[in-house]
DOLUM-941182 format. One record per residue (C-alpha): residue number from 1; residue in three letters; x, y, z. Coordinates in steps of 0.1 Angstrom, whole numbers. Layout:
<nodes>
(node NUM,'ALA',(X,Y,Z))
...
</nodes>
This chain:
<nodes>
(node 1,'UNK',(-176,499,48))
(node 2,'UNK',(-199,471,54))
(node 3,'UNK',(-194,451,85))
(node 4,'UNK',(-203,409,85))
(node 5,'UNK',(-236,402,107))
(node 6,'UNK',(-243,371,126))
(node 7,'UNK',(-258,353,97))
(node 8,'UNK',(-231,364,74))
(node 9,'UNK',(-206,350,99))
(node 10,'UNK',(-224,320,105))
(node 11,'UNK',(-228,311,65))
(node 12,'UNK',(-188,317,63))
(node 13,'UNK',(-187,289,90))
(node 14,'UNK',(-206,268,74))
(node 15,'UNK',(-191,277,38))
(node 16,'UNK',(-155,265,54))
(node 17,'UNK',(-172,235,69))
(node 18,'UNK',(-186,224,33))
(node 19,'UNK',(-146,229,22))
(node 20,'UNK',(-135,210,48))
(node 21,'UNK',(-157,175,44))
(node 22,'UNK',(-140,165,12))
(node 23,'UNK',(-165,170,-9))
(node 24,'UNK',(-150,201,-29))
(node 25,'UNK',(-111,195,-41))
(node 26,'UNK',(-93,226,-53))
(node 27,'UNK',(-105,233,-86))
(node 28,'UNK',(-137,220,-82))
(node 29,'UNK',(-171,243,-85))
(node 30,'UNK',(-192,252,-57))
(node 31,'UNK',(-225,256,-52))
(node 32,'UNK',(-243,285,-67))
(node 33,'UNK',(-260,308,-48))
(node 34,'UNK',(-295,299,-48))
(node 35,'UNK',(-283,262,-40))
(node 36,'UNK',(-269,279,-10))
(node 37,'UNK',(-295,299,-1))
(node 38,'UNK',(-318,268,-4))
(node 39,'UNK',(-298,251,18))
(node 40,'UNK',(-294,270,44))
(node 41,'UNK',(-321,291,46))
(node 42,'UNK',(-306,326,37))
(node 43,'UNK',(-315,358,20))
(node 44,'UNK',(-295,367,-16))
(node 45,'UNK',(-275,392,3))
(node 46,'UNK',(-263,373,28))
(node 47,'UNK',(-248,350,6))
(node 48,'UNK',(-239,375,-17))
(node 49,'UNK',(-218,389,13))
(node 50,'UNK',(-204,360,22))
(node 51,'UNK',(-194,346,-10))
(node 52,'UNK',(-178,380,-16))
(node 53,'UNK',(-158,381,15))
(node 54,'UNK',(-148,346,11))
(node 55,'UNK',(-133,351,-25))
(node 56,'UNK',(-117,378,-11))
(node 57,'UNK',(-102,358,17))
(node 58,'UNK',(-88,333,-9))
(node 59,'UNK',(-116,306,-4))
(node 60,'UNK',(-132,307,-40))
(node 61,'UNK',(-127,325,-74))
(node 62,'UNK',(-155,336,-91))
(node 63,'UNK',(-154,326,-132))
(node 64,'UNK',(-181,349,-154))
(node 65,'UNK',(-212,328,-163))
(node 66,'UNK',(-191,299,-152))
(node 67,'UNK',(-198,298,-113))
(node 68,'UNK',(-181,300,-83))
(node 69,'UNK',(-151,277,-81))
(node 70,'UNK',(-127,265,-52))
(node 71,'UNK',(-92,284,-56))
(node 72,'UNK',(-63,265,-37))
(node 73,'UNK',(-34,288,-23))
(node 74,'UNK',(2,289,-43))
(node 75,'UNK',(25,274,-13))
(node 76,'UNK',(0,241,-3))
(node 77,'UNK',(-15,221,-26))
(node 78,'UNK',(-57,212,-18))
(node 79,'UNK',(-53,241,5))
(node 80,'UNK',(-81,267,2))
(node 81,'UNK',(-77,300,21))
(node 82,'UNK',(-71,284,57))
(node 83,'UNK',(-90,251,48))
(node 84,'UNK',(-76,218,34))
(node 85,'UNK',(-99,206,7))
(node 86,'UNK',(-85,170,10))
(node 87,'UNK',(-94,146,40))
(node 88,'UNK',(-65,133,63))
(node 89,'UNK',(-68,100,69))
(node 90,'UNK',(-54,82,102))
(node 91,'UNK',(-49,44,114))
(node 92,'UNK',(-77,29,141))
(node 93,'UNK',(-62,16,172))
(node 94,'UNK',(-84,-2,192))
(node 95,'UNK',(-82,-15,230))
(node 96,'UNK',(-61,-46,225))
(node 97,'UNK',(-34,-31,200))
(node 98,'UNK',(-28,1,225))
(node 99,'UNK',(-26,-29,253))
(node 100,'UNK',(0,-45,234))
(node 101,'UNK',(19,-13,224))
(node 102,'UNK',(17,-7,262))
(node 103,'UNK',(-2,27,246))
(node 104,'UNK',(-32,34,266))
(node 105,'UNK',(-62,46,248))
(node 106,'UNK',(-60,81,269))
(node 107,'UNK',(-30,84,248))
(node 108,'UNK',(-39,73,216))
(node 109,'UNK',(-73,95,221))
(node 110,'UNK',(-46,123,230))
(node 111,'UNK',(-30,123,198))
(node 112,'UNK',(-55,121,178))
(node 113,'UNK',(-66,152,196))
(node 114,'UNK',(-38,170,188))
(node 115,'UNK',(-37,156,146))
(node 116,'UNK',(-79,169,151))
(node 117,'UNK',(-73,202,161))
(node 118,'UNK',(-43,209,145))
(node 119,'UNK',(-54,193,109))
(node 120,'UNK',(-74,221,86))
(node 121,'UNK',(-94,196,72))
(node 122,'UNK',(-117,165,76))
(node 123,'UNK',(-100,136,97))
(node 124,'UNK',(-112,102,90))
(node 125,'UNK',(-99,73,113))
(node 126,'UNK',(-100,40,96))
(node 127,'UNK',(-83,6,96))
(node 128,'UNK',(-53,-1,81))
(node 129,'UNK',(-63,-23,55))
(node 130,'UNK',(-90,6,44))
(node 131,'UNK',(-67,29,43))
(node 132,'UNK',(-40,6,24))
(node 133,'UNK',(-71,3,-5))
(node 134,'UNK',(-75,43,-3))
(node 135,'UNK',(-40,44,-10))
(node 136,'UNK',(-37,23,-42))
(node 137,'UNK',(-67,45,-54))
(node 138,'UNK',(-51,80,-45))
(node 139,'UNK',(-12,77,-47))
(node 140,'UNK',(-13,115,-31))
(node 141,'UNK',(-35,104,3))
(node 142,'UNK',(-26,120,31))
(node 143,'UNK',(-18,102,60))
(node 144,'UNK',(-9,100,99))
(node 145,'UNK',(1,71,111))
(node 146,'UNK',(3,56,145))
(node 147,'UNK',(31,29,158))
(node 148,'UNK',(1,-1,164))
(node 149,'UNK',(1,-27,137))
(node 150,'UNK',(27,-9,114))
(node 151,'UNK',(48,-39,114))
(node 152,'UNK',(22,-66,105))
(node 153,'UNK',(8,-39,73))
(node 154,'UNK',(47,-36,70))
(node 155,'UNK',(53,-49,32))
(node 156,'UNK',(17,-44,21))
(node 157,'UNK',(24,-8,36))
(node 158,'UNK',(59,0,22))
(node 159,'UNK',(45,-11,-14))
(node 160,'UNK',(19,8,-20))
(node 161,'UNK',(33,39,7))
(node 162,'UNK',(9,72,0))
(node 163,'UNK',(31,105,-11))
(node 164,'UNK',(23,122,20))
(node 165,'UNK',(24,101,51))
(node 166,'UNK',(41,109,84))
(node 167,'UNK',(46,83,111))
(node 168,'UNK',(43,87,144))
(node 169,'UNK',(69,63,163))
(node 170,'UNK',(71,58,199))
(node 171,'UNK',(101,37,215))
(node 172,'UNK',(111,11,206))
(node 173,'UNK',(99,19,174))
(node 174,'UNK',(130,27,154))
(node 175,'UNK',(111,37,120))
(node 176,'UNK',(118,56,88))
(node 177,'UNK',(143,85,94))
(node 178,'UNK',(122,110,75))
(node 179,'UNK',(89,123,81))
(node 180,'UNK',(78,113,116))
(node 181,'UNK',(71,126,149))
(node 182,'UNK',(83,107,180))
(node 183,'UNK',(88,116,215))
(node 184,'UNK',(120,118,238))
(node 185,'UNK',(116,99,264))
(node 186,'UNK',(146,96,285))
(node 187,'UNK',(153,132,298))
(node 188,'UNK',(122,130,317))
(node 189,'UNK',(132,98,335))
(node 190,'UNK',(166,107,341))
(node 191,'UNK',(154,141,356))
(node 192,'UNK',(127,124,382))
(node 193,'UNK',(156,94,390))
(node 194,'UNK',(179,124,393))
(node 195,'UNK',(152,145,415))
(node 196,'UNK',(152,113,438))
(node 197,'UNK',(187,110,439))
(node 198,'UNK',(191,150,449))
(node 199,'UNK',(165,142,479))
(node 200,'UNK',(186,115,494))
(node 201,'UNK',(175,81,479))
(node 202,'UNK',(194,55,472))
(node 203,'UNK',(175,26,473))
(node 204,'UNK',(155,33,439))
(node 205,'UNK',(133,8,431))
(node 206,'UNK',(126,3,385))
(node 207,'UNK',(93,-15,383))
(node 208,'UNK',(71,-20,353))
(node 209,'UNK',(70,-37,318))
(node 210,'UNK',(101,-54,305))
(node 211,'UNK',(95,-34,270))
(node 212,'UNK',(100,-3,282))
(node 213,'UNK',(139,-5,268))
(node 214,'UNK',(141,34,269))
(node 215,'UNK',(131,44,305))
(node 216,'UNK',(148,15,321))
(node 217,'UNK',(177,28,300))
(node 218,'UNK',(175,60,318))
(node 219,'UNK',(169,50,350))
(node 220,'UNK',(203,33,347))
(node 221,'UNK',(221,64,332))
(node 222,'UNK',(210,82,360))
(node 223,'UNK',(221,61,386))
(node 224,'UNK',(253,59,371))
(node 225,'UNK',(257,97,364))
(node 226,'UNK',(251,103,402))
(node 227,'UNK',(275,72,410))
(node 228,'UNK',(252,53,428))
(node 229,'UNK',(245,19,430))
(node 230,'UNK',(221,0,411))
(node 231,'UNK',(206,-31,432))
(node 232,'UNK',(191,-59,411))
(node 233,'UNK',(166,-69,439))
(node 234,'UNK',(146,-35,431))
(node 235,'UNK',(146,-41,395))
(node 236,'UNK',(116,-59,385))
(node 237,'UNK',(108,-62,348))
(node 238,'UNK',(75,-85,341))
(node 239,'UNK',(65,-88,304))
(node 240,'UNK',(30,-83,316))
(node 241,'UNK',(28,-54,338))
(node 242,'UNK',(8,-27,330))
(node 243,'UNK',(-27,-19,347))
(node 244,'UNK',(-34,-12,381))
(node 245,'UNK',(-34,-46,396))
(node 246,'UNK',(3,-52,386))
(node 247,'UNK',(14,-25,404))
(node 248,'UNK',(0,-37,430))
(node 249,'UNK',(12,-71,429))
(node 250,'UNK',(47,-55,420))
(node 251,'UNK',(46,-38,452))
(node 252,'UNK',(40,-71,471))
(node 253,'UNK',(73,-86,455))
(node 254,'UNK',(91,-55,468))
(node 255,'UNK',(80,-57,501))
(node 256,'UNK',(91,-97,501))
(node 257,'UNK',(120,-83,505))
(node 258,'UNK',(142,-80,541))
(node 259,'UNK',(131,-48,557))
(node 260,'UNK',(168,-34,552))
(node 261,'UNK',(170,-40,514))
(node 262,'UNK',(134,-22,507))
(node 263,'UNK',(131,8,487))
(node 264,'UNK',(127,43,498))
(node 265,'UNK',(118,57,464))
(node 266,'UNK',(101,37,431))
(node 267,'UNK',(96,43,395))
(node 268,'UNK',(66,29,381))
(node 269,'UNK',(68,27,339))
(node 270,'UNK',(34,37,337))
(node 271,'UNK',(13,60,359))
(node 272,'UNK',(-14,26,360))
(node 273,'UNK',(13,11,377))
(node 274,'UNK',(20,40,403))
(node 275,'UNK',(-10,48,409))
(node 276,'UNK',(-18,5,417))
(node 277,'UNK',(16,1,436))
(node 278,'UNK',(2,36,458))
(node 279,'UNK',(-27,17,469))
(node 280,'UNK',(-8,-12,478))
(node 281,'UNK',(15,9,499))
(node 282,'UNK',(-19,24,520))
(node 283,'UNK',(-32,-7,523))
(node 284,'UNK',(4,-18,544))
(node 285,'UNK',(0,10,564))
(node 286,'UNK',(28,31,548))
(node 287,'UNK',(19,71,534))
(node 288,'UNK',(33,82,508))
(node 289,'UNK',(53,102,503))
(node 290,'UNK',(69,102,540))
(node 291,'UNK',(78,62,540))
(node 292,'UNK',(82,63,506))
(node 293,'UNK',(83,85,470))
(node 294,'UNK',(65,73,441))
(node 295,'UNK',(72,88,403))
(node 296,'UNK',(52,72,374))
(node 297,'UNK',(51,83,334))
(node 298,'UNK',(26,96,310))
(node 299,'UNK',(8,116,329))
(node 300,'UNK',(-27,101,322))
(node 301,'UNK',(-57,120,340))
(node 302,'UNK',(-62,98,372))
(node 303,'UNK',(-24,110,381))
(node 304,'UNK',(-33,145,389))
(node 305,'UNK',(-65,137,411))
(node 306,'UNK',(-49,103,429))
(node 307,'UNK',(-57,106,469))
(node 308,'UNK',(-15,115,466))
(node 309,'UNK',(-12,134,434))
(node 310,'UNK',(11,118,416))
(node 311,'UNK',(47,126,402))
(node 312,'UNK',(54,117,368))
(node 313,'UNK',(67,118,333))
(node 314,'UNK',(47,139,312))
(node 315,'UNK',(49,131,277))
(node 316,'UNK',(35,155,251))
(node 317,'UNK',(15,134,231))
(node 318,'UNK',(-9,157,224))
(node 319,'UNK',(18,182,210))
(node 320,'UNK',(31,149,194))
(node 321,'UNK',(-3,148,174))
(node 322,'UNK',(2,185,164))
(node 323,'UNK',(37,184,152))
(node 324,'UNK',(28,156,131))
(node 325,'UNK',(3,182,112))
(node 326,'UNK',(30,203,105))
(node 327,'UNK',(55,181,92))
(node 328,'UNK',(29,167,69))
(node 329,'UNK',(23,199,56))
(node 330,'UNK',(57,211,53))
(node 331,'UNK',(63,177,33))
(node 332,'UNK',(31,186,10))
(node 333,'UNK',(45,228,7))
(node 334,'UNK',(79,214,-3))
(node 335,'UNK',(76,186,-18))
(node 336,'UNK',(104,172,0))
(node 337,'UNK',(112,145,26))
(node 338,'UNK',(113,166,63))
(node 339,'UNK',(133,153,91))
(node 340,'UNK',(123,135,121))
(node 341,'UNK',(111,160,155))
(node 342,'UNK',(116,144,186))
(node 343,'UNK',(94,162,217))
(node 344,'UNK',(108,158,247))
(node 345,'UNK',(96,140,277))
(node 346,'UNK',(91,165,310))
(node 347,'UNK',(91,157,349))
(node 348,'UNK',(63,170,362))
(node 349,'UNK',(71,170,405))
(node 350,'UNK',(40,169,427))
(node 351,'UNK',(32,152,463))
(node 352,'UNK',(40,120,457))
(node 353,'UNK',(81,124,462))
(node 354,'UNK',(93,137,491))
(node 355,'UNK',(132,134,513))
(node 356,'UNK',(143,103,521))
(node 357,'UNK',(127,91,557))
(node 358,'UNK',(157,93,581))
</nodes>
């Protein structure tokens, strides 16, 4: 038996890399060896040996005086061994449309993480009016898509829809019903409300974006599952809020407030938000979490490392980005439509809740 060295190792890398830029589709013929040795610089039986152990694998068949060609594997179509042959294509969001989304560009980055690593293949990111053209050339493109801009592309979209697309939909993005990703977000609100609730709070300040129609949703079901009472005073809902400064400037509308009808406990809609309306709170003198809990949601890397670590709502987004691999290739293996796979929303508790103050 003949073990693989380094090189031979390396070259199979490199072979897989060459499979994976979308330059060979199944079926197509590959480089012949001298091409490859030319390349990249390697002896006859190197690439002999690699070659071999690649056709072995399921990579490439090898046709007599024809060449060697890429062989695709019987359950996915342009799937070579472990490699996709075809490129996935996904939608560019930039700065403002994650602003407006209230979908921070950790997140989107996040995602796209998760599609990256999970993905066989080449990625290309792209705008949606490239990838709209790509379409109407290749009915069979394979797509991800996020949430930002869907509606405005929505007709031009839906017209000329590629055969393999998954969505990924985040509240209140309703969608298709079939082949998409999107995220649960409620649990994990009503679990931190809930946690709050447990520690003696009752005065449970909601502040954050008015568009958040899913957490504020929770926050209510929790109050009301518990039986306690919901005071519109620490409800504040501004179209606008979402960076650092709102929370901040939320904070100061709180604290506007009598000294008897001020929260013990708030729950920011984004962790930008908490970790603003936490600075406010220092800067009157209070500490958190002994005068007062904080939660926020997402989960975003500043949370963890914040002077108080912060509690929050993790959302999986990254997991989000690899599910979305796998129901597109489930939808390419079958052929058919897949159903929808919601992730679930998680509270993650760290130092920034605490009892009630007596």
């Amino acid at each position: 038996m003949v073990f693989p060295n380094t090189k031979q190792l390396k070259l199979q890398d490199a072979l897989k890399q060459e499979l994976q830029s979308g330059n060979f589709q199944v079926g197509d013929r590959f480089y012949t060896e001298k091409e490859i040795m030319s390349k990249y610089r390697v002896s006859s039986v190197t690439v002999a040996r690699a070659v071999g152990e690649m056709t072995r694998q399921g990579y490439f068949e090898r046709k007599r005086k024809l060449g060697t060609f890429v062989r695709g594997t019987r359950t996915i179509p342009g799937m070579s061994g472990e490699v996709m042959t075809c490129p996935l294509y996904i939608n560019q969001a930039g700065h403002e449309e994650s602003a407006r989304h209230e979908l921070s560009w950790f997140l989107v980055e996040e995602i796209r993480r998760g599609i990256i690593n999970a993905y066989p293949g080449m990625v290309k990111i792209l705008p949606m009016d490239e990838i709209l053209d790509a379409a109407q050339r290749d009915p069979n493109l394979l797509t991800i898509l996020f949430p930002q801009r869907i509606e405005f592309f929505a007709e031009k979209y839906r017209s000329r829809c590629p055969g393999n697309t998954v969505e990924i939909l985040l509240p209140p993005n309703f969608g298709p019903q079939v082949n998409c990703v999107r995220p649960d977000y409620m649990m994990g609100v009503f679990d931190a409300v809930s946690h709050l609730i447990h520690l003696g709070h009752r005065r449970i300040a909601y502040i954050g974006n008015a568009k958040s129609l899913y957490r504020y949703a929770a926050y209510r079901i929790a109050l009301e599952t518990h039986r306690q009472e919901m005071f519109p005073e620490l409800v504040i809902r501004d179209d606008q809020a979402v960076t650092y400064e709102d929370g901040a400037l939320l904070i100061d509308r709180l604290f506007q407030l009598p000294e008897k009808q001020r929260p013990t406990a708030v729950f920011c809609v984004n962790d930008r938000i908490a970790i603003g309306a936490m600075e406010a709170l220092r800067n009157r003198g209070l500490v958190v979490p002994e005068d007062i809990s904080v939660i926020g949601f997402d989960d975003i890397e500043e949370s963890a490392s914040a002077p108080v670590p912060l509690s929050t709502v993790k959302v999986p987004y990254y997991e989000i980005g690899r599910a979305a691999v796998a129901v597109l290739m489930e939808k390419i293996k079958t052929g058919q439509d897949v159903l929808p796979r919601t992730l679930p929303a998680v509270y993650l508790m760290r130092k920034s809740v605490g009892p009630v103050k007596k």
